[in-house]
C-alpha positions as MATLAB code, in Angstrom:
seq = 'XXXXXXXXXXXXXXXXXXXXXXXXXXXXXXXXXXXXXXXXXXXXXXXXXXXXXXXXXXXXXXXXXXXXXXXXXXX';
ca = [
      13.232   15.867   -2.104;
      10.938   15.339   -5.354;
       8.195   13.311   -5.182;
       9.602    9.895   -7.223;
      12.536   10.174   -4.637;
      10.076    9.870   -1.867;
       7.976    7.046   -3.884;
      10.846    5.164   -3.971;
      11.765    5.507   -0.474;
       8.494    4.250    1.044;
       8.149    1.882   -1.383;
      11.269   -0.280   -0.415;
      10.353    0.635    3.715;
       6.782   -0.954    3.163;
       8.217   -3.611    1.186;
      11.058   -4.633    3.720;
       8.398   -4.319    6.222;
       5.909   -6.645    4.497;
       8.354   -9.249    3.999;
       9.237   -9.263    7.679;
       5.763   -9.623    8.591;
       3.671  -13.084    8.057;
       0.336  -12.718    6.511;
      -1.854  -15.128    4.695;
      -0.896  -15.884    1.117;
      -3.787  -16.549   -0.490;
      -7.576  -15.828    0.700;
     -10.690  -16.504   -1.141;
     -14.705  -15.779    0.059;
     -17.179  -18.453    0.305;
     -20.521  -17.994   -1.084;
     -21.900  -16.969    2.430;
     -18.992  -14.153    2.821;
     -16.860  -15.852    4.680;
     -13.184  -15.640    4.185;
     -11.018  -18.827    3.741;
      -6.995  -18.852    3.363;
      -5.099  -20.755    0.791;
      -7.727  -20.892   -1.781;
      -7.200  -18.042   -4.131;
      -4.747  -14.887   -5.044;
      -7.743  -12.161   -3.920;
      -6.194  -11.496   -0.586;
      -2.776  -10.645   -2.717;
      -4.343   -8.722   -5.081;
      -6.357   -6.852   -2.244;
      -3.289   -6.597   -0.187;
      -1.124   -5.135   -3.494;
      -4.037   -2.530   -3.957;
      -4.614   -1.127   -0.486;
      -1.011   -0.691   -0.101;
      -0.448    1.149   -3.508;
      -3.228    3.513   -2.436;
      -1.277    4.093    1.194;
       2.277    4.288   -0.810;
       0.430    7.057   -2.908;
      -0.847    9.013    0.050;
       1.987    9.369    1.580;
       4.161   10.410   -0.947;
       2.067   12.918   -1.575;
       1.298   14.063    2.378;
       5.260   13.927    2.864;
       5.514   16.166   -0.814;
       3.379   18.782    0.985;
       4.946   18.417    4.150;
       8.355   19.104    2.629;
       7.515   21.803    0.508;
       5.877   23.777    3.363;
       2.118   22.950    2.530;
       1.935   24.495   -0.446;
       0.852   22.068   -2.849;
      -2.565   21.383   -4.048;
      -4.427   18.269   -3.179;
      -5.174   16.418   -6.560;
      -8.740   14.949   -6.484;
];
C-alpha cells in the first residue's frame, strides 16, 4: 500500500474518531497562563497541528512497517 493510500486511510479514522469524541471548541490563555474555553480558535488550531504531525508519523511508521523496514527515516 503506497504511502497517500495510507494518508488517506488514517486521515478519515482520526477524523471519524474526533468527531465522535467531545472536546472544547475554542480555548484561549490568560495573561497569567491559564487556559480558558470558548474564547478563541487557538485550541483548534493547536488541536489541527498536533494531529497533522501524528497523521504524518504514522503514515510514515506504517510505510516502513509495510515495506519490511527498509525505508529511510526523513529528518
Amino acid at each position: 500500500m503506497d504511502k497517500e493510500k495510507l494518508a488517506k486511510i488514517i486521515s478519515e479514522k482520526i477524523d471519524g474518531a474526533l468527531q465522535s469524541s467531545e472536546h472544547p471548541k475554542k480555548f484561549y490563555i490568560t495573561e497569567n497562563g491559564r487556559g480558558v474555553v470558548d474564547g478563541g480558535d487557538l485550541y483548534n488550531a493547536v488541536l489541527k497541528d498536533a494531529l497533522d504531525v501524528m497523521k504524518t508519523a504514522l503514515v510514515d511508521i506504517l510505510a516502513e512497517v509495510s515495506a519490511g523496514g527498509k525505508t529511510a527515516t526523513k529528518k
